[in-house]
NUGU-363445 format. One line per field, with one value per residue: residue number from 1; x, y, z of N, C-alpha, C in turn. Coordinates in steps of 0.2 Angstrom, whole numbers. Example, Ala and Ser with C-alpha at 12.3 -4.5 7.8 and 13.67 -1.06 7.14 Angstrom:
2
resi	[1:2]
neast	[66:64]
nnorth	[-28:-11]
nup	[39:35]
caeast	[62:68]
canorth	[-22:-5]
caup	[39:36]
ceast	[66:64]
cnorth	[-16:0]
cup	[39:39]
This chain:
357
resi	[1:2:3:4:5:6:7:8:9:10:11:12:13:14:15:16:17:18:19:20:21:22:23:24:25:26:27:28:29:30:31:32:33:34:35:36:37:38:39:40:41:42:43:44:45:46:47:48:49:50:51:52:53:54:55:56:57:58:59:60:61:62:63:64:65:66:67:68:69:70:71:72:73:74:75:76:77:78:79:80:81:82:83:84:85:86:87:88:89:90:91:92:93:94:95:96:97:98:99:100:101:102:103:104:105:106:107:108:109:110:111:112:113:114:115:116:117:118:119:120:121:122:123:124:125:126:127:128:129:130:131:132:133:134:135:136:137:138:139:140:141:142:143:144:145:146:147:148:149:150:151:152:153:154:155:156:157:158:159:160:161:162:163:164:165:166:167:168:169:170:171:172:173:174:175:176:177:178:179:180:181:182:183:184:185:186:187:188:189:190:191:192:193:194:195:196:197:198:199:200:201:202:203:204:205:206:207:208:209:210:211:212:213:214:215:216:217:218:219:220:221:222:223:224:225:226:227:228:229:230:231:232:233:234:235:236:237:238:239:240:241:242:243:244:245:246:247:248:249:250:251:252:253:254:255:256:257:258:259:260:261:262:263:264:265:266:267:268:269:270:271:272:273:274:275:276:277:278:279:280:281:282:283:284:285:286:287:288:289:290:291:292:293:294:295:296:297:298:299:300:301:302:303:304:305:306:307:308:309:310:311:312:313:314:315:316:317:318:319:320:321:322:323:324:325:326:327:328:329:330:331:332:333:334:335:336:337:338:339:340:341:342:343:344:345:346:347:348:349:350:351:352:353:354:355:356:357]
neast	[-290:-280:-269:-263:-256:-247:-230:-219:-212:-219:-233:-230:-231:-245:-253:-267:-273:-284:-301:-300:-307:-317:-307:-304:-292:-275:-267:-269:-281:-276:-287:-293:-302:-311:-324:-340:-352:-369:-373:-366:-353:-343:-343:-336:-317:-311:-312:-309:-303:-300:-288:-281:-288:-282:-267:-269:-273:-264:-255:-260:-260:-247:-242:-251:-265:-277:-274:-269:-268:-258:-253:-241:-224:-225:-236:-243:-236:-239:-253:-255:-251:-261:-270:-265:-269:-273:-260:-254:-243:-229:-219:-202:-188:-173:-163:-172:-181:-180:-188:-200:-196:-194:-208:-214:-207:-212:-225:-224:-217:-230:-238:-245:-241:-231:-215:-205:-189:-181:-168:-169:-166:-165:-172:-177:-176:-185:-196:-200:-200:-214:-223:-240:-239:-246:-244:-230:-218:-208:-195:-186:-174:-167:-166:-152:-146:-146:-150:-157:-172:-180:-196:-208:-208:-209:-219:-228:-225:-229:-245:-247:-246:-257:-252:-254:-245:-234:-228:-213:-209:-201:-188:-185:-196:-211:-209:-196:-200:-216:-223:-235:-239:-230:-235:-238:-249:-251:-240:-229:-228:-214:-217:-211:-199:-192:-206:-208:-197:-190:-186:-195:-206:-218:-225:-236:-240:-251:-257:-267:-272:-283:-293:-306:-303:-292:-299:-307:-296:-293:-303:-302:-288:-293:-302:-293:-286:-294:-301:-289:-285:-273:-273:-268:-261:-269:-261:-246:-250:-251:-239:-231:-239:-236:-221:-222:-221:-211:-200:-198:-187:-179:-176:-169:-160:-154:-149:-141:-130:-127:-122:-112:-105:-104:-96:-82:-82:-83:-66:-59:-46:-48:-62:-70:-79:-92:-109:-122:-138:-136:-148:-159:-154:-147:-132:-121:-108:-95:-81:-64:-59:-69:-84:-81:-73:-82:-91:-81:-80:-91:-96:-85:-89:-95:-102:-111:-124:-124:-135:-152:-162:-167:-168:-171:-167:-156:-138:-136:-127:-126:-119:-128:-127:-126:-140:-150:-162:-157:-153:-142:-132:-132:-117:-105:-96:-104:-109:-124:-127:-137:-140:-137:-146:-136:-119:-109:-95:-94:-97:-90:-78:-80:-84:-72:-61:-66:-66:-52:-39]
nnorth	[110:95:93:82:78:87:92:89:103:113:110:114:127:129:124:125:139:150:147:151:163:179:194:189:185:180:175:165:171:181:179:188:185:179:173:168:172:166:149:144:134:135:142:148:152:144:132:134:141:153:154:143:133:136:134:118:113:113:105:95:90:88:78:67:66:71:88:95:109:115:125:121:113:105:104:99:86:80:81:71:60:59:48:38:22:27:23:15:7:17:13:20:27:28:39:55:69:79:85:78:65:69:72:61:53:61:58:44:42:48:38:39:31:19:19:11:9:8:3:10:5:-8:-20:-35:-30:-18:-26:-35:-26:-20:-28:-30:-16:-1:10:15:24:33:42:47:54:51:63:67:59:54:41:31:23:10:14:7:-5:-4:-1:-11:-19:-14:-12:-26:-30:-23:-7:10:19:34:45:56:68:79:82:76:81:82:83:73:61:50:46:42:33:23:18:22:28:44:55:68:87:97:113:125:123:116:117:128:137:151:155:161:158:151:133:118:102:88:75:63:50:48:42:31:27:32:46:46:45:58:65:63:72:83:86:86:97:107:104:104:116:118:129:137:152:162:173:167:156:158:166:153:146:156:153:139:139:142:132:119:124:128:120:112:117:119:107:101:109:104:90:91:97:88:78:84:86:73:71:79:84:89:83:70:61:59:61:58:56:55:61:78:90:89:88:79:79:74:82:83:86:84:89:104:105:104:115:126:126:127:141:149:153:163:166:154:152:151:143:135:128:122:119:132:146:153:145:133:130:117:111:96:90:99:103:96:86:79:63:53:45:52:58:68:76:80:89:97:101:112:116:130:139:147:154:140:140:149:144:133:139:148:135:129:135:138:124:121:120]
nup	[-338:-341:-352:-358:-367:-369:-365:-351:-348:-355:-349:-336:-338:-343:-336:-325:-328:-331:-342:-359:-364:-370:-364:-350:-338:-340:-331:-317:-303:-290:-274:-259:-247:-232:-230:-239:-250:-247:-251:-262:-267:-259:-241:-233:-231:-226:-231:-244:-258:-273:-278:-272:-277:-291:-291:-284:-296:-305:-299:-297:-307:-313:-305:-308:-301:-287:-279:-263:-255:-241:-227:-225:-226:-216:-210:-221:-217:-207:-208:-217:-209:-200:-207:-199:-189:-171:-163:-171:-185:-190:-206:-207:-216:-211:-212:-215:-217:-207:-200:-202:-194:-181:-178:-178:-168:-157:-159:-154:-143:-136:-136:-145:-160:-168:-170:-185:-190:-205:-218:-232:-243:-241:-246:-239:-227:-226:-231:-219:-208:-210:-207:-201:-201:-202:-210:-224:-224:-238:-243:-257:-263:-250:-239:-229:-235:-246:-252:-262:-267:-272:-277:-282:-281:-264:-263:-269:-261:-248:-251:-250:-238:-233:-229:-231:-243:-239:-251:-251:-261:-262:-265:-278:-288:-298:-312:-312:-305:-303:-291:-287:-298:-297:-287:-277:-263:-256:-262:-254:-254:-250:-255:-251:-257:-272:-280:-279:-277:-274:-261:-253:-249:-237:-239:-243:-247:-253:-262:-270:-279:-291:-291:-285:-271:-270:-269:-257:-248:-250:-246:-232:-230:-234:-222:-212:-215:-213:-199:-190:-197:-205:-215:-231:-234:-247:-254:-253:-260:-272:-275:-276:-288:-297:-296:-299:-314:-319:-315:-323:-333:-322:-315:-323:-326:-314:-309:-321:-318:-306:-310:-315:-306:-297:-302:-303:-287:-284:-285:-277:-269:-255:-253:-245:-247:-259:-261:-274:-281:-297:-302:-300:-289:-280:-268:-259:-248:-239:-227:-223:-206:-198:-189:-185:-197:-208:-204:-206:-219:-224:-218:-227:-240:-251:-265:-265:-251:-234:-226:-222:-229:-244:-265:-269:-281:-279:-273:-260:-245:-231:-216:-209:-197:-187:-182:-170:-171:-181:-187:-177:-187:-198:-207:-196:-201:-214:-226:-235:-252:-259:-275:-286:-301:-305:-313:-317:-316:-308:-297:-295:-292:-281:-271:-272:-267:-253:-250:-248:-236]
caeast	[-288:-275:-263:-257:-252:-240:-222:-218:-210:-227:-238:-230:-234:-251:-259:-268:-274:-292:-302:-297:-314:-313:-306:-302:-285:-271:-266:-275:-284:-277:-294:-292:-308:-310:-331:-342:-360:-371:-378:-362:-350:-338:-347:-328:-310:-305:-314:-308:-299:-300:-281:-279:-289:-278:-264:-270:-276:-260:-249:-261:-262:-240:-243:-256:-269:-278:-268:-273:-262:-257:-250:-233:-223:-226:-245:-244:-232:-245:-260:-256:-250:-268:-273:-261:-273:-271:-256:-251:-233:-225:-211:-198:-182:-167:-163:-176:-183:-181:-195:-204:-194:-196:-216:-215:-204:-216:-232:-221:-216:-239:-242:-251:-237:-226:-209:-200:-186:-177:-163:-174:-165:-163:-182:-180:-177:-192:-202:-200:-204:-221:-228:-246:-240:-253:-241:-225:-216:-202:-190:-183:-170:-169:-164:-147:-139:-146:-150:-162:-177:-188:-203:-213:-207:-210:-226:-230:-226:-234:-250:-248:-248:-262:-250:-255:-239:-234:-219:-212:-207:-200:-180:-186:-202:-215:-203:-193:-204:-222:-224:-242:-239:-229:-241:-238:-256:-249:-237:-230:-222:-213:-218:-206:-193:-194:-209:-209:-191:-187:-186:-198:-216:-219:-232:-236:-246:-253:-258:-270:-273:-288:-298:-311:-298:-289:-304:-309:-291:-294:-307:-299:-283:-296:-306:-291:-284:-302:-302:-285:-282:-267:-275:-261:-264:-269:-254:-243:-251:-251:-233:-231:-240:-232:-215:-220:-222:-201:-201:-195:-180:-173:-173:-163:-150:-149:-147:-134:-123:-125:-119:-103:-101:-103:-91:-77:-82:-79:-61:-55:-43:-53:-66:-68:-85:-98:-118:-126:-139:-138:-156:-162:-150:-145:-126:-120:-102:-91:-74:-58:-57:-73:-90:-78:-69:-88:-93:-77:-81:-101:-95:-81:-90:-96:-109:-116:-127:-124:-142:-155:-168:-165:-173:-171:-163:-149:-136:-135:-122:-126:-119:-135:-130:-128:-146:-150:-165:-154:-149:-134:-129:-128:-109:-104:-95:-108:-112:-129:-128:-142:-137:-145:-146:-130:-115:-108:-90:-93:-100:-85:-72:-83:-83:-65:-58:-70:-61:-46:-39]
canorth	[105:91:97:78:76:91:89:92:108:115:108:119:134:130:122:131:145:150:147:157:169:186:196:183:185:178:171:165:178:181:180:188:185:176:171:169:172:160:143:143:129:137:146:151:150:139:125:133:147:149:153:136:130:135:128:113:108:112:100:88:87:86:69:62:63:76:91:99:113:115:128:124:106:101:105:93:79:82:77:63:58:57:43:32:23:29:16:11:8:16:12:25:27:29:47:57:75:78:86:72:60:72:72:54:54:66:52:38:43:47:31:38:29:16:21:8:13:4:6:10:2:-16:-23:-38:-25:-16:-33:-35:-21:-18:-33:-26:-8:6:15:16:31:33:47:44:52:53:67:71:54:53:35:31:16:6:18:3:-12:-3:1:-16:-23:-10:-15:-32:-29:-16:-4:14:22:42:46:64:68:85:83:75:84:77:81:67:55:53:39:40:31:17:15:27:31:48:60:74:92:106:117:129:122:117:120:137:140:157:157:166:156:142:129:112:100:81:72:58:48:52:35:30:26:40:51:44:49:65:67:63:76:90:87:86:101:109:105:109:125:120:133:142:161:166:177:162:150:163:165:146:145:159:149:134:141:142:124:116:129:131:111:108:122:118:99:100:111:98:85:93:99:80:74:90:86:67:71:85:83:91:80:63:57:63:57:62:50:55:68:81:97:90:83:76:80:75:85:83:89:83:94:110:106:107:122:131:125:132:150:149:152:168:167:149:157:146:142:125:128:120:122:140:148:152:138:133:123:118:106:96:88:108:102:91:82:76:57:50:39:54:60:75:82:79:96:98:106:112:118:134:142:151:149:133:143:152:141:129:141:147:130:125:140:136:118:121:122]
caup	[-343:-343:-355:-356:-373:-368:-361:-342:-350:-359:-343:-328:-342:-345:-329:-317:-330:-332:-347:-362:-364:-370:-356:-346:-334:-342:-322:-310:-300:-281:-269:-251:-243:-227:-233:-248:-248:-244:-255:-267:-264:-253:-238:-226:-235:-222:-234:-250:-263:-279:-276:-268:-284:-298:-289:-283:-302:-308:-296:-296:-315:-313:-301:-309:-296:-285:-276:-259:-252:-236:-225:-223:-229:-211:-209:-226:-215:-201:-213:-220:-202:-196:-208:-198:-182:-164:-160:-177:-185:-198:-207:-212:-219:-205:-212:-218:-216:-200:-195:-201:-189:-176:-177:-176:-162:-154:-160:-152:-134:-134:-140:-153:-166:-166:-178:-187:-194:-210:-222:-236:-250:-241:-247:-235:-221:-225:-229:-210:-204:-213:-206:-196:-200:-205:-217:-224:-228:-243:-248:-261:-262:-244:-235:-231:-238:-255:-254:-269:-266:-277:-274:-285:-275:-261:-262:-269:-253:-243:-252:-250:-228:-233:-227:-235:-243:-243:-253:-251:-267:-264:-271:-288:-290:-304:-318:-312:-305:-301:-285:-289:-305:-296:-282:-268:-261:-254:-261:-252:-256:-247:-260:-251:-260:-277:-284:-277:-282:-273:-252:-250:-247:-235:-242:-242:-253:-253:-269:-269:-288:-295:-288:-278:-266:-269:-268:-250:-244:-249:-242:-227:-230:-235:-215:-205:-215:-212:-194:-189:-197:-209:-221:-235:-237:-253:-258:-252:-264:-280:-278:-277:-294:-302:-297:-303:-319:-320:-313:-328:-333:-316:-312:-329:-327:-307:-312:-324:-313:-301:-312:-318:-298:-292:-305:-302:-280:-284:-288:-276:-263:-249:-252:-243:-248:-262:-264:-279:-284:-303:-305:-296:-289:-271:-268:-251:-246:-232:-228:-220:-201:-193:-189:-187:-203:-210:-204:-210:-227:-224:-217:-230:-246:-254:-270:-260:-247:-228:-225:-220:-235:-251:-268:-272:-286:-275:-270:-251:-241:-224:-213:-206:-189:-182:-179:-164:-174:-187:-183:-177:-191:-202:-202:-192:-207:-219:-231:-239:-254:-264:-283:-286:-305:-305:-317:-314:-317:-302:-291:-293:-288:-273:-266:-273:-263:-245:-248:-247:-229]
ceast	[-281:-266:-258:-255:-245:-234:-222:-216:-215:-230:-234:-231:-241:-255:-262:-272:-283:-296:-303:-304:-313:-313:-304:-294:-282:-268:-271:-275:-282:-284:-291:-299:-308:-320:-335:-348:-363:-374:-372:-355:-344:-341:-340:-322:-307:-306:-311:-305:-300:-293:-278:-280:-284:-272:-263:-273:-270:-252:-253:-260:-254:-241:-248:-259:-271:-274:-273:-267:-261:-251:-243:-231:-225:-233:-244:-243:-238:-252:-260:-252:-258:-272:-270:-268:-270:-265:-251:-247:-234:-219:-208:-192:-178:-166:-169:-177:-184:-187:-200:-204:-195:-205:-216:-210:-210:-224:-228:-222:-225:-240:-245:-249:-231:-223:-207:-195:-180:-172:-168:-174:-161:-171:-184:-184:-186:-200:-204:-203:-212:-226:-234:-243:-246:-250:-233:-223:-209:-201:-186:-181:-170:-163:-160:-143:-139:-149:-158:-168:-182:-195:-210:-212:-207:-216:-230:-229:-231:-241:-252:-250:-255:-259:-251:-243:-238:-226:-218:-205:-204:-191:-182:-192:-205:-213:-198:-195:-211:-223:-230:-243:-235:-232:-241:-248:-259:-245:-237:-224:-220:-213:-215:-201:-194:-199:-210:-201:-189:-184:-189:-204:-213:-225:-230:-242:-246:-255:-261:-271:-281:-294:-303:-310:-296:-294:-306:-303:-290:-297:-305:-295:-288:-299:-300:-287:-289:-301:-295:-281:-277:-268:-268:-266:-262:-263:-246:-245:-253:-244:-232:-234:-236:-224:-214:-220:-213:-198:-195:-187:-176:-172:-168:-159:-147:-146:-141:-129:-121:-122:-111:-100:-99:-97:-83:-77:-78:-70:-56:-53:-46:-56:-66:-72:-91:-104:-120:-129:-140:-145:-154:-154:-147:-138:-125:-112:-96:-83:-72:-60:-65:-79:-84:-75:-75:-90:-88:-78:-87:-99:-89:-82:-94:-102:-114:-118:-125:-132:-146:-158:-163:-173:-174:-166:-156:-146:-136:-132:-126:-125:-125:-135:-129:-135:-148:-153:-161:-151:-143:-129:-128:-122:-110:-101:-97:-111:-118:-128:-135:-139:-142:-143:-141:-124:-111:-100:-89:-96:-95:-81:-75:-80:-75:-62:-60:-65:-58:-44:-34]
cnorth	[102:93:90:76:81:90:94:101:114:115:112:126:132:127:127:138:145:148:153:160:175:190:195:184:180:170:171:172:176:184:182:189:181:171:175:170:167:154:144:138:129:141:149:150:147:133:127:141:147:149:147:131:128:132:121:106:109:107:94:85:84:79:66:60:72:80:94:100:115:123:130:113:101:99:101:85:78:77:73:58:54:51:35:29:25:20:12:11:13:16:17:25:31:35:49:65:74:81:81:67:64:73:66:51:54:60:46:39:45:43:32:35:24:17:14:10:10:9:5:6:-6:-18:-28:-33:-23:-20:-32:-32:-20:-23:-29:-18:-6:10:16:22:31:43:44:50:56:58:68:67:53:45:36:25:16:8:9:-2:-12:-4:-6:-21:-19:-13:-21:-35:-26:-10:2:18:29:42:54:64:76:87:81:80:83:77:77:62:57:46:37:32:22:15:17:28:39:52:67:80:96:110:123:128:120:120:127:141:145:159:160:163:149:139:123:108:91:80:65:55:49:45:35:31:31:46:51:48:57:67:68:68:81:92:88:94:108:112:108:115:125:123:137:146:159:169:169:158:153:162:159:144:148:155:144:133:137:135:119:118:129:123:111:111:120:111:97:105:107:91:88:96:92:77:79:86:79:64:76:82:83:87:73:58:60:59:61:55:50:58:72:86:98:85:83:77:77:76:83:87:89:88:102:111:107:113:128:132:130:142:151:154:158:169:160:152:148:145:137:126:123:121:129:140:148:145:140:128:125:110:101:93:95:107:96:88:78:70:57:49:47:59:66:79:81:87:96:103:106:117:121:133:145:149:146:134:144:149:136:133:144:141:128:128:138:130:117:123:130]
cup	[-341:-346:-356:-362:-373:-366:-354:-345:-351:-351:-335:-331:-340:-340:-327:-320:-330:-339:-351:-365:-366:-365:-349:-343:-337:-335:-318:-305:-292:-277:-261:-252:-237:-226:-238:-246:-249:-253:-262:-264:-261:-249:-233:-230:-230:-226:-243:-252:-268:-281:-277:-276:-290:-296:-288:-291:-304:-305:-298:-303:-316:-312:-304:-306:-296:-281:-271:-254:-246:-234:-224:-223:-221:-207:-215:-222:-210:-202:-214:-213:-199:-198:-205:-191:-176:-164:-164:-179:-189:-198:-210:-212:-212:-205:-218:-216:-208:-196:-195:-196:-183:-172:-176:-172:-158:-154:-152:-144:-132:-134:-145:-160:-164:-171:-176:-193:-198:-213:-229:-242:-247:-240:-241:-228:-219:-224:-223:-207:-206:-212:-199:-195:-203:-210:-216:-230:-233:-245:-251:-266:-256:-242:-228:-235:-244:-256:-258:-267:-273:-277:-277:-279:-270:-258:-264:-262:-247:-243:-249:-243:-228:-227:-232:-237:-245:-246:-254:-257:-268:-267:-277:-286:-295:-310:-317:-311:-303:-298:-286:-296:-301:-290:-278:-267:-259:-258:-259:-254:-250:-252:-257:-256:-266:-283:-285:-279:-280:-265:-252:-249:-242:-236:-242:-246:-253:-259:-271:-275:-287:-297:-285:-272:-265:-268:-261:-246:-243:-246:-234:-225:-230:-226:-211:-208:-214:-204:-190:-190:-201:-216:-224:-236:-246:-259:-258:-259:-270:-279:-278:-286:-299:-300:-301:-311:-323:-317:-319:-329:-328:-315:-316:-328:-321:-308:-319:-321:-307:-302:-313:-311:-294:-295:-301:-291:-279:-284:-283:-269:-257:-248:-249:-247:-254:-264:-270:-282:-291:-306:-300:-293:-281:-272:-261:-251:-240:-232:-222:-212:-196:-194:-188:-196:-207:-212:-206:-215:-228:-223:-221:-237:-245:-259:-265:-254:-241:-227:-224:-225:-240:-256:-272:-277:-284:-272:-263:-250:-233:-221:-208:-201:-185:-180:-176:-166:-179:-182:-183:-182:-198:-201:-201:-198:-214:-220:-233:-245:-260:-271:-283:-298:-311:-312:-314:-312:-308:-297:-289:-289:-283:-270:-269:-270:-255:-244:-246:-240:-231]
């Protein structure tokens, strides 16, 4: 079931559940098996779960399309890579998840890809680029800078090249937007991070609309996740559902700590620069004294954990060019922080103390 007359609040409760029967499992059933007996519509769990199931219908039901779970956010980035042809563009944002930009690196120097790479929120820009590409990639909000884009007017141009478009939706996640709805073809998660809500799972999930079109594409996502192998374990992709249960609750409390910490950052001495595009539970910082004056701030702080993840309960700072993939253009003393759960109390004077030289 749907559950769409429900509110985002109610629907990451009630998704995913079995049918209520007397007797019936309240939660979906975790299945270890590795095969099924024969002439029922799964013969190898490399093709399917019912694990995999009760997840994949309660994300897809979030985006408003189909859901198929993947291994790991990059076994997801991987997958919807393949639908691109041997040789052909795509357009993506200047910064973005870097591992992404690094796969497509990695395509490039093959020849199996050519990158173009826009500033997301100048339309001509993109215009340009998307002529005779194969697919244009959106974050929104892109990762580590925040900048925001017109997922719609983006996608409408994509279309209009017949360029397919995926948008990694894993900072908002479907209670804030749903790219499907304004014409993405693709959606993709790190269901490490917030759907999953805890540090502890790595997963990954694609999102097709619930079309002919989008029916075709999944078809395609489910064979290359088939043929390559980027299968999620069972117990992986239960706790990924029991997470997203708390999806709602933990977005709202992380997300108004985040707003009264971007205001309080905007204002503080130490600070030079703050991003925050206004939703979602990620601020962007840049301090005083260069990538050292960063890192001081990073191993400074106490309840904020130093860490690369984002997404979990707990907050994380982490300076992002300490990692050689992370491009140029973003600054050397640029902070990531993620807003976990915590009181908002105590999460200022952590960082109001690390600040301070």
């Amino acid at each position: 079931m749907s559950h769409e007359h429900l509110s985002p609040a109610s629907r990451v409760v009630a998704l995913g559940r079995q049918p209520r029967v007397p007797g019936a499992n309240v939660n979906a059933p975790l299945e270890f098996t590795s095969t099924y007996v024969a002439d029922g519509p799964v013969n190898y769990a490399r093709g399917g779960n019912p694990t995999w199931s009760a997840f994949e219908e309660a994300l897809g039901a979030l985006e408003g399309g189909d859901a198929l779970v993947f291994a790991s956010g990059m076994a997801a980035v991987s997958a919807a890579l393949t639908l691109v042809p041997h040789g052909g563009a795509v357009v993506v944002p200047s910064h973005a998840y870097n591992g992404t930009t690094a796969l497509l690196d990695q395509l490039a120097t093959s020849g199996a890809a050519v990158v173009r790479r826009v500033d997301p929120t100048d339309q001509e820009q993109v215009r340009d680029a998307l002529q005779g590409a194969a697919m244009l990639w959106v974050e929104s909000p892109t990762n580590p800078m925040l900048e925001v884009s017109d997922i719609r007017a983006l996608a409408a141009m994509a279309r209009e090249t017949g360029a397919l478009t995926v948008c990694d939706n894993t900072f908002a996640t479907p209670l804030v937007q749903r790219p499907l709805e304004d014409g993405a073809d693709v959606v993709l998660h790190s269901v490490t991070k917030y759907l999953s809500g805890h540090s502890d799972v790595i997963l990954g999930a694609l999102v097709t609309p619930s079309t002919d079109a989008g029916k075709e594409l999944a078809a395609r996502l489910a064979t290359a996740r088939l043929l390559h192998g980027g299968i999620a374990g069972p117990m992986e992709t239960w706790l990924a559902l029991r997470g997203l249960r708390t999806l709602h609750v933990r977005l709202e409390r992380a997300t108004a700590n985040a707003r009264e910490l971007a205001e309080r950052l905007a204002g503080h001495a130490h600070v030079d620069t703050t991003r925050y595009p206004g939703f979602g539970a990620i601020i962007a910082i840049e301090v005083p004294g260069g990538g050292a004056g960063a890192e001081r701030v990073a191993a400074a702080t106490d309840l904020w954990t130093h860490s690369t993840s984002l997404g979990g309960v707990e907050s994380q700072i982490e300076r992002r060019r300490r990692h050689p993939a992370e491009p140029a253009t973003v600054p050397d003393n640029l902070l990531r922080l993620s807003v976990g759960i915590e009181d908002v109390e105590d999460l200022w004077r952590d960082l109001d103390q690390a600040l301070r030289p």
